[in-house]
C-alpha positions in Angstrom: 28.2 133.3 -79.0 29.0 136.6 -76.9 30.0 136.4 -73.9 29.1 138.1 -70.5 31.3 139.3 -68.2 30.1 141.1 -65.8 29.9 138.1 -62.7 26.4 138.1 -61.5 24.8 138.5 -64.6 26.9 135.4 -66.1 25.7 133.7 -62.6 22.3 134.6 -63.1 22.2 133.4 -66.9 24.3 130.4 -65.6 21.3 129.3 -62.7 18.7 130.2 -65.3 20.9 127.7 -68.0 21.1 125.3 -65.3 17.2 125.2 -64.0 18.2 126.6 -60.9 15.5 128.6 -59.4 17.3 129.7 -56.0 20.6 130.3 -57.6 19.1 132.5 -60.3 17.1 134.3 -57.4 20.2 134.5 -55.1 21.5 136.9 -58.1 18.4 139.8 -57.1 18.8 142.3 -54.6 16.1 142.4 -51.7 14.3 145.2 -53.5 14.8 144.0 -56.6 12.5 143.5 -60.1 11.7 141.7 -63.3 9.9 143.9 -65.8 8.7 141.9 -68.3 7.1 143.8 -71.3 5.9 146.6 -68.3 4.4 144.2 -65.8 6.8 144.6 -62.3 7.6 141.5 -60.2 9.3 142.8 -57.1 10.9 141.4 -54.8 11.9 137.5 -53.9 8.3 136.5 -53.7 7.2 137.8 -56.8 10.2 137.1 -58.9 9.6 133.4 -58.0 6.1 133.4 -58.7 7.0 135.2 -61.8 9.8 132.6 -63.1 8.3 129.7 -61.8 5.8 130.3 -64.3 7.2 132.2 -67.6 11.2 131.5 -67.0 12.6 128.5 -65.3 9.2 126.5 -65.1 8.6 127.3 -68.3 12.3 125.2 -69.6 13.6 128.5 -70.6 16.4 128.8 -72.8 18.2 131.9 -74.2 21.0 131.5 -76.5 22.8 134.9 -76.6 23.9 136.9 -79.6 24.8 139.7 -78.6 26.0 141.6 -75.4 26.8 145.2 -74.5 28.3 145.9 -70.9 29.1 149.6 -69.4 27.6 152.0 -66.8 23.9 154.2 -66.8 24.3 156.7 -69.2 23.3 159.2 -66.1 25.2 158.4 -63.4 28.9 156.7 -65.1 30.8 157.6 -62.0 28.1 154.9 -60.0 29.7 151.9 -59.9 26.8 150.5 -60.9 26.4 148.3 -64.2 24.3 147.8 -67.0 24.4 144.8 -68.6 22.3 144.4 -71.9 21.9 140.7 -73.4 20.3 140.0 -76.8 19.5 136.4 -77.8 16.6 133.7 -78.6 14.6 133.2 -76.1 12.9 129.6 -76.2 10.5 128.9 -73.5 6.8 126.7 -73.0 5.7 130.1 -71.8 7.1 132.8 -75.0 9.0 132.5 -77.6 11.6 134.9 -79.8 14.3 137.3 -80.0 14.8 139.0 -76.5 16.5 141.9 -75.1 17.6 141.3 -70.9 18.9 144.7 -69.4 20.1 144.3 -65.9 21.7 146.8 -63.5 23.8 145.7 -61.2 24.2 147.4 -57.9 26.7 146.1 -55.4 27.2 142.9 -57.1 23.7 142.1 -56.9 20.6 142.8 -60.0 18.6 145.5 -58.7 16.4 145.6 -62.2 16.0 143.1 -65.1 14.1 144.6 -67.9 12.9 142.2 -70.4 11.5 143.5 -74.0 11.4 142.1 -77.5 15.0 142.1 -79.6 
């Protein structure tokens, strides 16, 4: 299995291993999102509502395959990172192979985008 190591994205795939709703939440910045196949949750409020229904209420489980970790393409010099995770996703919501891209802004995810693998 591939590892992550960028730190808040292993804690965020950590809470979400673990059922942890507030930990995995703690890992968003204030302004935040989820875009899951082109539908924005933003912010706390809507991420929750969000997860509670199609990630951690739904028993998700992603075993990662596959991980690529660097910096936006257009701005390397940021500090910023982008953290890409391919794996199975297994959920009572979806099921199948996944692709999570995160950026990671001041050690917290300003964007997860979710998409098929």
């Amino acid at each position: 299995m591939a590892e992550v190591q960028n730190t808040t994205v292993k804690m965020a795939l950590d809470r979400l291993a673990a059922l942890d709703e507030v930990g995995f939440l703690d890992a968003f910045a204030a302004s935040g999102f989820v875009d899951d196949w082109g539908t924005i949750y933003r912010g706390r409020q809507e991420i929750d509502t969000w997860s509670s229904r199609e990630l951690i209420g739904a028993q998700g489980v992603l075993t990662v395959t596959h991980v690529e970790e660097g910096t936006p393409a257009q701005d390397p010099g940021s500090g910023q990172a982008l953290v890409v995770v391919t794996g199975d996703w297994r959920s009572s919501f979806a099921n199948g192979p996944s692709r999570f891209e995160f950026l990671v802004v001041d050690g917290l995810i300003s964007s997860m985008t979710i998409r098929a693998a």
